[in-house]
C-alpha positions in Angstrom: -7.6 23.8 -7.2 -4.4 22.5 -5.1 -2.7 24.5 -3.7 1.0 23.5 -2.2 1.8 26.5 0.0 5.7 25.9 1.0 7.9 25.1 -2.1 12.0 25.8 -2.6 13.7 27.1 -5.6 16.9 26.6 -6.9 17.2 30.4 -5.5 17.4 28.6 -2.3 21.0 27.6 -1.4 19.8 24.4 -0.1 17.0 23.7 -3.3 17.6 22.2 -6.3 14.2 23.2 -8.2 14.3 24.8 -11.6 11.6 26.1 -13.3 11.0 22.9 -15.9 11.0 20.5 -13.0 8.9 22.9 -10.9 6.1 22.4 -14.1 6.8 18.8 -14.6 6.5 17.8 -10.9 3.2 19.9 -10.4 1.6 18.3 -13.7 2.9 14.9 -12.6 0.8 15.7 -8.9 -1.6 17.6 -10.2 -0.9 20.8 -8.2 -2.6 24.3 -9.7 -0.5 26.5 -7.8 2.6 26.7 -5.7 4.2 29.6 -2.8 7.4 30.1 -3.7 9.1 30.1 -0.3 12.6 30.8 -0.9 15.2 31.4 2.6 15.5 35.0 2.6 15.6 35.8 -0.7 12.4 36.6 -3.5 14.2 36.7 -6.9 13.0 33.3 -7.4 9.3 34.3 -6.6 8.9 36.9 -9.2 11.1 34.5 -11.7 9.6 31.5 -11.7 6.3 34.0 -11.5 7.6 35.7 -14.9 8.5 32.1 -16.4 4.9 30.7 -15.5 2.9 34.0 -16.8 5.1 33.5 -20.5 4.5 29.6 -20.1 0.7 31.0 -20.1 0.7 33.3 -22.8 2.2 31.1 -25.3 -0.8 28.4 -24.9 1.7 26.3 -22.9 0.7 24.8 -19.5 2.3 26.3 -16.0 1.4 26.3 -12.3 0.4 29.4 -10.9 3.3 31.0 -9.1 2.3 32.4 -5.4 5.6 35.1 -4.7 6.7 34.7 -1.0 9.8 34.2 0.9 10.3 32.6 3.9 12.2 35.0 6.4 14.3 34.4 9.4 13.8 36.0 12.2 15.1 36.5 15.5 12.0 34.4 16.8 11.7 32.0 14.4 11.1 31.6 10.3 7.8 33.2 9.1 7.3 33.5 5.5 5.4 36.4 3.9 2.6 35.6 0.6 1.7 38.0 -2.1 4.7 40.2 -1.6 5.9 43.1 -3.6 9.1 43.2 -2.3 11.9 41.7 -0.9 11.6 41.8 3.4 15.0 41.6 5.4 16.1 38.9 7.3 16.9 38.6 11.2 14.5 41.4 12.2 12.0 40.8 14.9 9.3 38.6 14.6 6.8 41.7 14.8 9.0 43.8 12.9 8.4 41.4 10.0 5.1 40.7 10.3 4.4 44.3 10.4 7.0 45.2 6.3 4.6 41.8 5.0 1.4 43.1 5.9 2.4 46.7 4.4 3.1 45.2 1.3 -0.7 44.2 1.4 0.5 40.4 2.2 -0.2 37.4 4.4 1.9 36.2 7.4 1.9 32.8 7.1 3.4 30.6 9.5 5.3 27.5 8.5 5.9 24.5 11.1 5.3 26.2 14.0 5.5 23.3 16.2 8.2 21.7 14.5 10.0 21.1 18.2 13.5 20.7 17.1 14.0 24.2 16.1 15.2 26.0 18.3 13.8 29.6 16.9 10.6 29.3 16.6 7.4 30.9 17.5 5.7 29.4 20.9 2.0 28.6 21.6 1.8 31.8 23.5 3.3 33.9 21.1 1.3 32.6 18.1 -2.0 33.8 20.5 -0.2 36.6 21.4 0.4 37.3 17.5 -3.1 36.4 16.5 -3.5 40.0 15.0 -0.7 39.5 13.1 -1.3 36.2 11.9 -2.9 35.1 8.3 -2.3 31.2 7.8 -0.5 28.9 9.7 0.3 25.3 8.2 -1.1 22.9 9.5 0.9 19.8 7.4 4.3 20.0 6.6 5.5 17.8 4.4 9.0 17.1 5.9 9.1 18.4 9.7 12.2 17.0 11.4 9.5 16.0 14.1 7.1 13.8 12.6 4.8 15.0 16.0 5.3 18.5 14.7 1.9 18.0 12.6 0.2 16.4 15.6 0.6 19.4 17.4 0.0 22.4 15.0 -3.5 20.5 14.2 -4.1 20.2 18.2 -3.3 23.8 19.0 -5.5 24.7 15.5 -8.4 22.7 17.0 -7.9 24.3 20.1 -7.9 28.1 18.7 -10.4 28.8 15.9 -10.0 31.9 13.7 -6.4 31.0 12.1 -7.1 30.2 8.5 -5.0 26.5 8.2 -2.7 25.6 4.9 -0.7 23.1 3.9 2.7 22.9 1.9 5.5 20.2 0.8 8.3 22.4 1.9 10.2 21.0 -0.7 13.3 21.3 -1.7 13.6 18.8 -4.8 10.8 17.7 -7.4 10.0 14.3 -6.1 8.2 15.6 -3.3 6.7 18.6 -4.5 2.8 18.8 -3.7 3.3 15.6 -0.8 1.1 18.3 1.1 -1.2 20.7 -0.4 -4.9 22.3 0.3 -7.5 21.6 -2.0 -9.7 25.1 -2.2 -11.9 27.2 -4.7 -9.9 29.3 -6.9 -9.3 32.5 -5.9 -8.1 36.2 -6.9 -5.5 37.8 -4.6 -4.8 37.8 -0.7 -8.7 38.5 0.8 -10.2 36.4 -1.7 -7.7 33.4 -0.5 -8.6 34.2 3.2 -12.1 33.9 2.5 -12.1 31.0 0.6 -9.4 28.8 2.8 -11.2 28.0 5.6 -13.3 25.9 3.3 -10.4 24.1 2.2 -9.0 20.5 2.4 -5.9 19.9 3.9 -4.1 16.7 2.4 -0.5 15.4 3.3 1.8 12.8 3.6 5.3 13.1 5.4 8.5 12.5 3.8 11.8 11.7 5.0 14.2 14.9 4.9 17.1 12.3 4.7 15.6 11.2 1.5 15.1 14.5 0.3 18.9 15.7 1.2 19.8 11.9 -1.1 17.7 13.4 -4.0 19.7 16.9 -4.1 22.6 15.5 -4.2 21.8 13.0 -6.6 20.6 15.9 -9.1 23.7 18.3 -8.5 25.6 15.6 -9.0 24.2 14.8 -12.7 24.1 18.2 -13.2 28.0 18.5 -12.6 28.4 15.9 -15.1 26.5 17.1 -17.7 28.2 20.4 -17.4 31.5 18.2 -17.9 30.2 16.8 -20.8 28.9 19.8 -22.7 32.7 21.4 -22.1 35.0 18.3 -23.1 32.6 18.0 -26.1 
């Protein structure tokens, strides 16, 4: 199965995503399964997850729906996988690590060398963390440093033992699944850890300038649809 790891919802306030484009786009790429990463907030998750289980039952094809959220911290963004439950934002780095992995879910760590943010977790602290630490992605689809990816596969290479995965981090459709593992299927949080080291990462980076163009292109038709439907 694929498997893109980092995906925006409309939830998001900066993602345009709804559900029917979320199914479209991941037929369209071929992607099984998608994180639902949304910025502090995991309404979205266990929506789009609801949406995708009814899709299911009535015959109809859906993605599978992966609920996470991706959290800010005081260190840095670190988004939690298989969550219950919402976890608060702006808490320490530990502090969050600690609510996701008592919910029985992953830490995964999104861009982590992504040098032009200026929270984010260090080298040192992602060694220092190492008990903490599930996944960290090792291709991001749209890092505002292209060398970002360079590096996370460099310090990856250099410290075995931290499971790698891969995600679009997409805000709009028309990138959805640009980066994405290809794995065995798998059943819940140890079964994934097992199973993703055996993985394929595949990615290709996409401009976040394009990406901002494409959002506003679609809030912009949405606007004038919603026009439309009221004047008529």
């Amino acid at each position: 199965m694929k498997v893109d790891f980092h995906v925006h919802t409309e939830y998001s306030p900066d993602s345009v995503i709804t559900f029917p484009m979320l199914v479209e786009a991941c037929r369209e790429k071929g992607i099984d399964a998608v994180a639902v990463m949304d910025h502090d907030v995991i309404e979205g998750a266990f929506e789009f997850a609801r949406l995708s289980g009814e899709a299911v039952a009535r015959g109809e094809w859906a993605p599978r729906i992966l609920v996470g959220e991706e959290v800010r911290t005081t260190g840095g963004e670190i988004c939690g996988l298989f969550l219950r439950e919402w976890v608060p934002d702006h808490l320490s780095p530990v502090e969050t690590m600690d609510i996701i992995r008592s919910q029985g879910g992953l830490v995964y760590v999104p861009h982590p060398f992504d040098l032009l943010k200026l929270k984010r977790l260090k080298a040192s602290e992602l060694k220092a963390l190492a008990d903490r630490i599930d996944i960290i992605e090792a291709f991001n689809g749209k890092p505002r440093l292209p060398l970002a990816n360079v590096l996370a596969r460099r310090f990856l290479d250099r410290n075995a033992g931290f499971p790698t995965g891969a995600g679009s981090d997409s805000h709009e459709p028309t990138h959805l699944g640009a980066a994405y593992v290809e794995m065995e299927e798998f059943e819940g949080p140890e079964d994934l850890l097992e199973k993703l080291p055996r993985g394929t990462v595949h990615g290709k980076l996409y401009s976040p300038l394009a990406s901002a163009l494409v959002r506003v292109r679609i809030r912009r038709e949405k606007k004038a649809l919603e026009r439309a439907q009221v004047s008529s």
